[in-house]
N, C-alpha and C positions, 0 to 999 in steps of 0.2 A: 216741725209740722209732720204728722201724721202719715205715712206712704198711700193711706185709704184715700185721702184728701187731694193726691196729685194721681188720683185714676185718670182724668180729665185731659192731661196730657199725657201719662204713662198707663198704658194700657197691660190688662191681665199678663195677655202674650208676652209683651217685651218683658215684663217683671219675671216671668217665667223662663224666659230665655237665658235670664240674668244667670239660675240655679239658685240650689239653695245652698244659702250662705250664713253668716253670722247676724243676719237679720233679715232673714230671711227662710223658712220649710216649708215642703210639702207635707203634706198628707192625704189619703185614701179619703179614709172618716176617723173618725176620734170615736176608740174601741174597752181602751183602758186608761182610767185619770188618772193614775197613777204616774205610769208612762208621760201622759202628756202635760203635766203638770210637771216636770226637768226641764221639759221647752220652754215654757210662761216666767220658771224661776230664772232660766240662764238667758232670756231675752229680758227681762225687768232688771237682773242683776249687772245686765251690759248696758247696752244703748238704744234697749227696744227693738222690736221685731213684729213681723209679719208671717202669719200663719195662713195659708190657702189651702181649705180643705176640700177636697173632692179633683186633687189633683195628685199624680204617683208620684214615685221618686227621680222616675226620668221625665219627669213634667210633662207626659200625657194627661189628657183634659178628661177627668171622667163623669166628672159632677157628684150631684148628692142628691138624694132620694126626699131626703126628709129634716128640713136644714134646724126644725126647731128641735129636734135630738141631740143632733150636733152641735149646737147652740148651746144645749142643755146640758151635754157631758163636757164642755169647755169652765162654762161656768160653776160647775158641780167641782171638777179640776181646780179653780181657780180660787174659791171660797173652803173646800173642804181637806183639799190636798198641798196648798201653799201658804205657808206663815212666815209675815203676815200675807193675806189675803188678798188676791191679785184681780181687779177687774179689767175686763176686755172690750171694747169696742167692734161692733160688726157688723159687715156691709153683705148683701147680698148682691151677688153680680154675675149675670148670665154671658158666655162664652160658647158660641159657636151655639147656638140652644143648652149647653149643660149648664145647670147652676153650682157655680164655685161660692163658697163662704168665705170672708178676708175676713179675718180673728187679728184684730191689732195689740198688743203689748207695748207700754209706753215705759220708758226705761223710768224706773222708782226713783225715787228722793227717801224712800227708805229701806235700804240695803242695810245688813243681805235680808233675801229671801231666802227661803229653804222650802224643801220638798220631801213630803212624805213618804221614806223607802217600803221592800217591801219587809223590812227588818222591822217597821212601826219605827224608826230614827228619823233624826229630820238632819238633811244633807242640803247643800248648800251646791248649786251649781252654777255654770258661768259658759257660756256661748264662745268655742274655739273653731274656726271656720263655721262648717257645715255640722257642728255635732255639739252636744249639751254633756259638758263635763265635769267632772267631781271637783271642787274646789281647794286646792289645800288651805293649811294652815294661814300660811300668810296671806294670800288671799282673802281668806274670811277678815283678816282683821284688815288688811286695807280698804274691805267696800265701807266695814264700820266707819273707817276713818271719814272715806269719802265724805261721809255725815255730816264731819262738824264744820263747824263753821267759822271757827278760828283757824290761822295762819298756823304753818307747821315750821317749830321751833328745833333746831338738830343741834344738839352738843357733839360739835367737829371733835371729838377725842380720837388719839390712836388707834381705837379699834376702826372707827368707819373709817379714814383713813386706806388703815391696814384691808378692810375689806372691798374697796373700793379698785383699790393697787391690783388687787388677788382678780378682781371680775373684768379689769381691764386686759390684764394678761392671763387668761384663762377663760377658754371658747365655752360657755353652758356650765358652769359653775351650781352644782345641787348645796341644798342646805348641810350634807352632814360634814362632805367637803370644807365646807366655808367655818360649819364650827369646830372643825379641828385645826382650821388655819388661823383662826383668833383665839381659839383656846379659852373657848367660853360654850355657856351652856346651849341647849336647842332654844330655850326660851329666850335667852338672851340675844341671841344672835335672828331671832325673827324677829326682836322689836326693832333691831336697825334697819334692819332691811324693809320691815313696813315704813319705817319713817322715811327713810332716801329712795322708797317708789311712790309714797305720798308726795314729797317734795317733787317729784318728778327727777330723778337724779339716774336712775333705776328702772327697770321693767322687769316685771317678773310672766314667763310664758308656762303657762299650762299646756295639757293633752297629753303628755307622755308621763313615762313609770311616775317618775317623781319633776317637780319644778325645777326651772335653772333660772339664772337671771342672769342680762346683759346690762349695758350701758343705755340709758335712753336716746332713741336716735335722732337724729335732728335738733 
């Protein structure tokens, strides 16, 4: 369900009090699609999110002027500057007298998205707390995965094993690391590790220089 949908018992305020989060920004107004269309791809590429526009970053309430502009450069954002093409849902809702816009993002069923840089390259990004980040490699190919719809089959050979052994005893474990400890190539050594974070065996964390991966917890 929706966060739009439970205004009714959760109010602007409290959602705002919350901060922004992994499914959750502020924003002023919507200035450059460019820019905001990394939020739309790294909320559809996650678990969905909510956008409030006409509120700052430290969650002062400021409203908006002109909400069918902002409306229009979300969707402009959504259809021009994300492939595939992301649409939005959106509620107008007054606050103290100001009018906030809730711009809802519904997490995809078809990942990844990517986002128009300003290189004219299409990058692929993924919601890490509060911030919209660059996705790596393995990354991209586990949202692919998320896709399909067969069961994920792992041929237990010595290397997963061996790489398994290596992430258990070794705190944040990066990929170049890992492929000189199997002594296999970069390509090779990311299709295991897509498979054993598909399986759920694995987690792999973004935001920083480069990805590390731990054990999946719980």
């Amino acid at each position: 369900m929706l966060i739009i949908w439970q205004l009714k018992n959760v109010t602007i305020k409290t959602l705002i009090l919350q901060g922004e989060g992994e499914r959750l920004d502020f924003k002023n107004k919507i200035s450059n699609c460019k820019k905001i269309a990394k939020t739309l791809v790294a909320f559809a590429n996650n678990k969905g999110g909510t956008l409030l526009v006409g509120v700052a970053d430290n969650g002062h309430i400021k409203g908006i002027k002109n909400e069918d502009e902002e409306r229009y450069m979300l969707q402009r954002a959504g259809h021009l500057y994300c492939r595939p093409a992301i649409d939005l849902h959106f509620e107008e809702v007054y606050v103290d007298d100001k009018l906030v816009l809730v711009a809802e993002v519904a997490e995809s069923d078809t990942k990844p998205h990517y986002a128009l840089g300003d290189d004219q390259k299409w990058w692929v990004y993924i919601r890490v707390k509060d911030k919209s980040v660059l996705a790596g490699k393995v990354v991209v190919d586990v949202l692919h995965r998320d896709n399909e719809p067969q069961g994920v089959f792992i041929n237990y050979t010595d290397k997963e094993k061996a790489l398994l052994e290596y992430v258990h005893a070794h705190p944040r474990p990066q990929l170049p690391e890992l492929c000189k400890h199997l002594r296999l190539s970069r390509r090779k050594t990311q299709r295991i590790l897509v498979d054993l974070i598909v399986a759920g065996v694995l987690e792999v964390h973004s935001g920083s220089q480069e990805e590390y991966y731990t054990e999946k917890s719980g």
